[in-house]
KEKOL-649173 format. One record per residue (C-alpha): residue number from 1; x, y, z. Coordinates in nm, 4 decimals. Example, Ala and Ser with C-alpha at 12.3 -4.5 7.8 and 13.67 -1.06 7.14 Angstrom:
BEGIN
ATOM, num, u, v, w
ATOM, 1, 1.2300, -0.4500, 0.7800 .
ATOM, 2, 1.3670, -0.1060, 0.7140 .
END
This chain:
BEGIN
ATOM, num, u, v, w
ATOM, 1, 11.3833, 7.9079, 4.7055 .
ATOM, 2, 11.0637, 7.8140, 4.7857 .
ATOM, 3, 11.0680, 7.8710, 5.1491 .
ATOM, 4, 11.1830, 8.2143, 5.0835 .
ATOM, 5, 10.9314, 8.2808, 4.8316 .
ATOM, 6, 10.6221, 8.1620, 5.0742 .
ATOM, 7, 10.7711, 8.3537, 5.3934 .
ATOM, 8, 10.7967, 8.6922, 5.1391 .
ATOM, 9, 10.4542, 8.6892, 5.0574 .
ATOM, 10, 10.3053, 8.5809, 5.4027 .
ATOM, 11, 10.4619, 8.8651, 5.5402 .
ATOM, 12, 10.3799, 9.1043, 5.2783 .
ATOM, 13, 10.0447, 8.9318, 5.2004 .
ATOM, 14, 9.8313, 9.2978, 5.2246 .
ATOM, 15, 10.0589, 9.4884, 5.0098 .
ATOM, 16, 10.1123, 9.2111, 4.7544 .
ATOM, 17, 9.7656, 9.2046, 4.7202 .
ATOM, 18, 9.6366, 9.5360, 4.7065 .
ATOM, 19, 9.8588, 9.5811, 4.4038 .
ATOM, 20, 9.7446, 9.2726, 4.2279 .
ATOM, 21, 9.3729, 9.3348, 4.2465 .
ATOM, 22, 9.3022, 9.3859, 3.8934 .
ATOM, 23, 9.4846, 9.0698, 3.8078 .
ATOM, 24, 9.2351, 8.8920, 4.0532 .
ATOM, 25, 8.9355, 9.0660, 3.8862 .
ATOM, 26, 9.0082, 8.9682, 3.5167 .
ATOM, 27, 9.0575, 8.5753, 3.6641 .
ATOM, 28, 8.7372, 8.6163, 3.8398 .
ATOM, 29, 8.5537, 8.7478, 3.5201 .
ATOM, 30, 8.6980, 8.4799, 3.3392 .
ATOM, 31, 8.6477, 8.1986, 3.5758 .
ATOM, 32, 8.3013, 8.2922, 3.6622 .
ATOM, 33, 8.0919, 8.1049, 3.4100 .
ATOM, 34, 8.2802, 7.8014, 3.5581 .
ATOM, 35, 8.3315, 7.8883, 3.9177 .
ATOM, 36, 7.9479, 8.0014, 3.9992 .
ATOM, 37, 7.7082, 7.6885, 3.8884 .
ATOM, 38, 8.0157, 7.4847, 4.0796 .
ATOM, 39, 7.9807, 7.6709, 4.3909 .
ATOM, 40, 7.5859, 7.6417, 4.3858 .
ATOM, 41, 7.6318, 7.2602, 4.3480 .
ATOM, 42, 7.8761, 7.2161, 4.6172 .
ATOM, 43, 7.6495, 7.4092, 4.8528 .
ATOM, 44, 7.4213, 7.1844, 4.7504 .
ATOM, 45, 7.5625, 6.8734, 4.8470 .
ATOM, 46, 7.7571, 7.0012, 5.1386 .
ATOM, 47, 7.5662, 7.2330, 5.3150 .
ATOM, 48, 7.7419, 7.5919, 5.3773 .
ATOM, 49, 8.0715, 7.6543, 5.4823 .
ATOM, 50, 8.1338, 7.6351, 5.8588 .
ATOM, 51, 8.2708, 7.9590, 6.0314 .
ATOM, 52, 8.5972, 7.9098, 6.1274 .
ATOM, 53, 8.6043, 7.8844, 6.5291 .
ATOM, 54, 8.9102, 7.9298, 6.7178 .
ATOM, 55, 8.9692, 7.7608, 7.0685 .
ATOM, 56, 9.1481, 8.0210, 7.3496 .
ATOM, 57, 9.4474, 7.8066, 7.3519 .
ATOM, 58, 9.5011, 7.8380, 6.9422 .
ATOM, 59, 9.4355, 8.2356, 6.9846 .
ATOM, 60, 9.7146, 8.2442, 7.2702 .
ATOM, 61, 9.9683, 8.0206, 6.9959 .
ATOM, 62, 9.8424, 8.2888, 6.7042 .
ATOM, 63, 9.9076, 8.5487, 6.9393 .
ATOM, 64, 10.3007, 8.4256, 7.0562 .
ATOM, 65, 10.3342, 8.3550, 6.7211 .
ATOM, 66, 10.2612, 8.7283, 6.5858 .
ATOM, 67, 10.5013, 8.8366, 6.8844 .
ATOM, 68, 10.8032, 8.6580, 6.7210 .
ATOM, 69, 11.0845, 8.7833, 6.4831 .
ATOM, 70, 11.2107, 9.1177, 6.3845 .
ATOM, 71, 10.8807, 9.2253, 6.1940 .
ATOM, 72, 10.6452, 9.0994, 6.4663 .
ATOM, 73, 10.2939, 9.2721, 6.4540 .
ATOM, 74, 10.2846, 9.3014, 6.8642 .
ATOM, 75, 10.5800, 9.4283, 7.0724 .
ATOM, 76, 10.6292, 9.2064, 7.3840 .
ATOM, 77, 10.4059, 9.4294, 7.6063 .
ATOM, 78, 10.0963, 9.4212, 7.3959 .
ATOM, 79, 10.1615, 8.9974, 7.3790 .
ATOM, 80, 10.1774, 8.9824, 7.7446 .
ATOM, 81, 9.9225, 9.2093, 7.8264 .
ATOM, 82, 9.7019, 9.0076, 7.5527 .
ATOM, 83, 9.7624, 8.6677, 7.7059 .
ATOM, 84, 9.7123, 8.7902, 8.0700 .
ATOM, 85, 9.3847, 8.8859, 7.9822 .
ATOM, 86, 9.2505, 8.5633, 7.7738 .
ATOM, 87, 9.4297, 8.3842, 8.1057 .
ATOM, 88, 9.2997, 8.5673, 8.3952 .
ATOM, 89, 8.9655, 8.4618, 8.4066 .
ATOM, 90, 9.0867, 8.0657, 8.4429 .
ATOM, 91, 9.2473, 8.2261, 8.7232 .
ATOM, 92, 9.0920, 8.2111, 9.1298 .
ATOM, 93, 9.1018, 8.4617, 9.4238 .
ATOM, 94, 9.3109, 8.2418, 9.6278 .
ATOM, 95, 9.5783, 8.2974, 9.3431 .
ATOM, 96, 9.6377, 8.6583, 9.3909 .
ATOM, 97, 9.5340, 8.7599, 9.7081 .
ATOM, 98, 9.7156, 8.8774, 9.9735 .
ATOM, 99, 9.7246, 8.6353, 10.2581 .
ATOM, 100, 9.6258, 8.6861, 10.6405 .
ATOM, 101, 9.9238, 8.6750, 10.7532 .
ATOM, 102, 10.0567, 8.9654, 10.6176 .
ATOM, 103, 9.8129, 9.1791, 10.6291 .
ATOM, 104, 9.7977, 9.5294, 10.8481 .
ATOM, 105, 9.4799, 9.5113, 11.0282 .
ATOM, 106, 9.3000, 9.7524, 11.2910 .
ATOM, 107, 9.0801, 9.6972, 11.5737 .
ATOM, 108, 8.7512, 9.9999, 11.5319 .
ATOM, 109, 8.8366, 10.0673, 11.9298 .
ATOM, 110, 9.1973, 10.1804, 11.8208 .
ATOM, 111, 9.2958, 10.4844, 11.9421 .
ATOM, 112, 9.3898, 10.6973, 11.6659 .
ATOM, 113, 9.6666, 10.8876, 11.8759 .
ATOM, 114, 10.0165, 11.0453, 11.6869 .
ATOM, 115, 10.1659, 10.7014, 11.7638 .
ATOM, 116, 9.9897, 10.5187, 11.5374 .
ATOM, 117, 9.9286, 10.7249, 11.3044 .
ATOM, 118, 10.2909, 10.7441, 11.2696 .
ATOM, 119, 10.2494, 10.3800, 11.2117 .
ATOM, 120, 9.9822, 10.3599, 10.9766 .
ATOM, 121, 10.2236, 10.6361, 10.7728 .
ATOM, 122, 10.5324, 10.4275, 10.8034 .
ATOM, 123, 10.3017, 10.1443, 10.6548 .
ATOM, 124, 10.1824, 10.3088, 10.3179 .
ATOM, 125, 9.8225, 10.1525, 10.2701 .
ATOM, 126, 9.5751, 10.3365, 10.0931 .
ATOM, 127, 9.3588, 10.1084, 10.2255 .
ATOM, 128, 9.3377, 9.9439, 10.5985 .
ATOM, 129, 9.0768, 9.6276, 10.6946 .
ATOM, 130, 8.9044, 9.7422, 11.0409 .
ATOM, 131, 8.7724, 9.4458, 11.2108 .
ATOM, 132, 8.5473, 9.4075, 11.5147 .
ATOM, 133, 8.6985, 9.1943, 11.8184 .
ATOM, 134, 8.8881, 8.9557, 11.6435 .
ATOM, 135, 9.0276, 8.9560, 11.3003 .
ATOM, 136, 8.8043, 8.7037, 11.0895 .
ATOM, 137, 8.5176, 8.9953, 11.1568 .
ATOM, 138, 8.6284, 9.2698, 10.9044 .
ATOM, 139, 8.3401, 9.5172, 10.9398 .
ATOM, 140, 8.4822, 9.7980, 10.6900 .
ATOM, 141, 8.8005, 9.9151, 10.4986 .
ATOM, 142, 8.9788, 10.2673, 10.6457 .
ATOM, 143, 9.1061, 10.5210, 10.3658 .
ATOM, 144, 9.4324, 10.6982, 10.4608 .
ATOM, 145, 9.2708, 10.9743, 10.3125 .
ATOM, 146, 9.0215, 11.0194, 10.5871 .
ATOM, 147, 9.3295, 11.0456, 10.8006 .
ATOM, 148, 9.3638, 11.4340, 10.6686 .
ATOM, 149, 9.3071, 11.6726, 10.9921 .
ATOM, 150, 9.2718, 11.4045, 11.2543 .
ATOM, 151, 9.4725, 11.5570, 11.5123 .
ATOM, 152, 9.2936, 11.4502, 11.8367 .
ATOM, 153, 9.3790, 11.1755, 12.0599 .
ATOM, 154, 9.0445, 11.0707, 12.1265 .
ATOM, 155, 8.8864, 10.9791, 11.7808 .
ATOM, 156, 8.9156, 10.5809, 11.7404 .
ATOM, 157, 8.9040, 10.3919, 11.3857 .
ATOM, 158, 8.5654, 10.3272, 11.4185 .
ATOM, 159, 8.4537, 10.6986, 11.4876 .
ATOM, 160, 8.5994, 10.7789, 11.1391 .
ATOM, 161, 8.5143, 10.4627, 10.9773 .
ATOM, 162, 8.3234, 10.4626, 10.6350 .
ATOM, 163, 7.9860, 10.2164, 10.6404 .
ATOM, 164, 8.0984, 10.0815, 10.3170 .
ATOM, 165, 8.1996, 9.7506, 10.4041 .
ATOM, 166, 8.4297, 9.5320, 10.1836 .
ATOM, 167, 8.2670, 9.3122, 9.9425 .
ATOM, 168, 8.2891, 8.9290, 10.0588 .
ATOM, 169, 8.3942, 8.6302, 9.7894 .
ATOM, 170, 8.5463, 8.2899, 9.7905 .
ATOM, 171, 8.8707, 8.2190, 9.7485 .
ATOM, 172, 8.7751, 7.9709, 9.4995 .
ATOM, 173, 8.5995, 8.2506, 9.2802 .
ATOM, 174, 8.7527, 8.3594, 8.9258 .
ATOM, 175, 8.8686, 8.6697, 8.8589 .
ATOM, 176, 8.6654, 8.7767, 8.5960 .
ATOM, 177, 8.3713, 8.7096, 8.8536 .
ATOM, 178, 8.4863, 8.8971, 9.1016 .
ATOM, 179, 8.6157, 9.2022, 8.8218 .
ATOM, 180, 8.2075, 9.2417, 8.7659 .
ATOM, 181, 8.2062, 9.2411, 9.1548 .
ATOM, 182, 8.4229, 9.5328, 9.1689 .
ATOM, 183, 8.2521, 9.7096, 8.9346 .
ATOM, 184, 7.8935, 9.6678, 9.0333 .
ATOM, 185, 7.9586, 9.8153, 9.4146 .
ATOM, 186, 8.2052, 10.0302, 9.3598 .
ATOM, 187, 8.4393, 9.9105, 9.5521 .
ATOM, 188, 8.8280, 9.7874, 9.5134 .
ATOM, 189, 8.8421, 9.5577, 9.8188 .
ATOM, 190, 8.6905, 9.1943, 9.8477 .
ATOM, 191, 8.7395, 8.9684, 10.2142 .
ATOM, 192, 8.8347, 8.6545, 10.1261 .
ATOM, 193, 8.7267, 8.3248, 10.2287 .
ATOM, 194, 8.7516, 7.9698, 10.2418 .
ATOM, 195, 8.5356, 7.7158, 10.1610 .
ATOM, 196, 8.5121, 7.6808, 10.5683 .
ATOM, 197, 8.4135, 8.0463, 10.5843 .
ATOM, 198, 8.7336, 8.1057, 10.7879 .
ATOM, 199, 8.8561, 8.4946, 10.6517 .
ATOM, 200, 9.2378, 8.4089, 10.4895 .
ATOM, 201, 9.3068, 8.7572, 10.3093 .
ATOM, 202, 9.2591, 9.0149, 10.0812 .
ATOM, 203, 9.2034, 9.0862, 9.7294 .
ATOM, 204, 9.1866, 9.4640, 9.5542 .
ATOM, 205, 9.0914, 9.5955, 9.1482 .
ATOM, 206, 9.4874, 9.6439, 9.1399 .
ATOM, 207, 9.5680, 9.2392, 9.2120 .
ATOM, 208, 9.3278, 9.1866, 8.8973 .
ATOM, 209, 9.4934, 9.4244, 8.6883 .
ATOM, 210, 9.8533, 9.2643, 8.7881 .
ATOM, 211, 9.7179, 8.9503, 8.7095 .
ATOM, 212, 9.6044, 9.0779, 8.3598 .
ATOM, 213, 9.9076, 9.2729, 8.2828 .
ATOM, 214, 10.1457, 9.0429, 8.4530 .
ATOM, 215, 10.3706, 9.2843, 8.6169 .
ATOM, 216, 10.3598, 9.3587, 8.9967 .
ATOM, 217, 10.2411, 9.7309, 9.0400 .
ATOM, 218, 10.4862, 9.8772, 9.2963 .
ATOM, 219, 10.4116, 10.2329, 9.4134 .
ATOM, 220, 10.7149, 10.4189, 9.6364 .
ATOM, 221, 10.6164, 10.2997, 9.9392 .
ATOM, 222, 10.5813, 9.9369, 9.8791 .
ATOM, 223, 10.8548, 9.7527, 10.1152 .
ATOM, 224, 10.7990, 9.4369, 9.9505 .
ATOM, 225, 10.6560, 9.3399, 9.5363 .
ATOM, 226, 10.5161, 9.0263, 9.5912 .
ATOM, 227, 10.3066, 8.9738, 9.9255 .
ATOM, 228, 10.2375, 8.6011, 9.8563 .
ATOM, 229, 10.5962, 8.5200, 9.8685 .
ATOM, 230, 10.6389, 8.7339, 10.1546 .
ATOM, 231, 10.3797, 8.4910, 10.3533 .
ATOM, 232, 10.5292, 8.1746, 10.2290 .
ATOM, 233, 10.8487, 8.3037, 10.3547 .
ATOM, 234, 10.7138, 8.3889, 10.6640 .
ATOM, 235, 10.5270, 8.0397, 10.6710 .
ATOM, 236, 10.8393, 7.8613, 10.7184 .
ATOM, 237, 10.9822, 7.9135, 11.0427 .
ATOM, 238, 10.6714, 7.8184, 11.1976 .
ATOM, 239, 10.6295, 7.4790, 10.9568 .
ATOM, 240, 11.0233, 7.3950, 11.0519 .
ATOM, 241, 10.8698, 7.4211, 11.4152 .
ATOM, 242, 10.6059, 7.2090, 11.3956 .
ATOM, 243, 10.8401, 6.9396, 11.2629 .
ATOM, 244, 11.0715, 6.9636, 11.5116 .
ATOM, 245, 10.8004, 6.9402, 11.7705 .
ATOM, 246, 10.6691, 6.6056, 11.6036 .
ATOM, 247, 11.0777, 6.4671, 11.6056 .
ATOM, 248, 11.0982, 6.5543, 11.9365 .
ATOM, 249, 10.8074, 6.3295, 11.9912 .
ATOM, 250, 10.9322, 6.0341, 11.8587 .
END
């Protein structure tokens, strides 16, 4: 009985109350005489009453905890989308970004000839790191957009290439840093590096916002959801190679 009694009025606490007001007023008009000198006194001796201060962890328990049952105040979208954002900014570069080895790259001397536009098509980026002579120099970012009308087989990437080059961050850097990043230039693409300063991917605006809302943002032409797993799998082969090699040795 008395488990059922507490759980009816915590969840009905507001509507409970707002009908019992003038019950509370008449005890406060009665108790008042008592309850105000006592107050004073206890302020007094103990100093004022400490605002109540609650760690990130304990808001991400009150939060699951308002997400459970059938009368839950948040629906399961708002309590993920609510814990991927207290959660992303504990949360580094290296984490989301797309890794080297999967990336689509072009060299500024590349001939932008049907061929490969073709390919660039087939590949569906919005967005296309140009680098100079060898990969680890990425010297600007290439919008399909700016694509629109080039019909000539002489133009190369660089000839069409946009000065605005990609902002450049540590793979050891937290998201929320490199949000303010985004924001501040105006741009949606960051180089990433090690703490070497060897170049080992990519990181957009739209990585951040997966991270936040915890779902993997697939558009139609997306071959694969998750490009991290895609580069572990990829990893393999070559790892299962290198161990062979060193068996071989011995």
């Amino acid at each position: 009985m008395g488990n059922f009694t507490t759980g009816f009025f915590s969840r009905h606490a507001l509507t409970l109350g707002s009908k019992t007001v003038w019950l509370v007023k008449i005890f406060i008009f009665l108790m008042y005489p008592i309850a105000y000198p006592l107050s004073l006194a206890l302020d007094k001796l103990l100093g004022e009453e400490l605002q109540t201060l609650w760690s990130k962890k304990e808001i991400k328990e009150i939060i699951k905890d308002h997400g459970k049952g059938k009368d839950a105040d948040l629906d399961k979208d708002e309590e993920r989308i609510l814990l991927g954002a207290l959660s992303f900014s504990e949360t580094t570069v290296k984490k989301i970004m797309t890794p080297k080895t999967v990336l689509y790259t072009l060299d500024k001397n590349t001939i932008l000839d049907k061929s490969k536009l073709l390919e660039i098509r087939d590949k569906g980026f919005t967005r296309i790191p140009i680098y100079d002579s060898k990969e680890d120099n990425i010297i600007g970012t290439l919008n399909a957009k700016d694509l629109i009308g080039v019909f000539t087989e002489t133009n190369t990437v660089g000839d069409i290439l946009t000065n605005k080059k990609p902002i450049a961050v540590n793979d050891a850097m937290l998201l929320d840093n490199l949000m303010n990043h985004f924001i501040k230039a105006k741009i949606h693409i960051a180089t990433v590096y090690d703490s070497f300063g060897t170049f080992t991917g990519i990181a957009t605006l739209e990585d951040v916002i997966e991270e936040i809302i915890r779902l993997e943002i697939v558009d139609e032409l997306d071959e694969t959801d998750d490009m991290q797993q895609l580069a572990s799998e990829l990893a393999i082969p070559d790892i299962l190679k290198e161990w062979q090699l060193v068996f071989e040795v011995f």
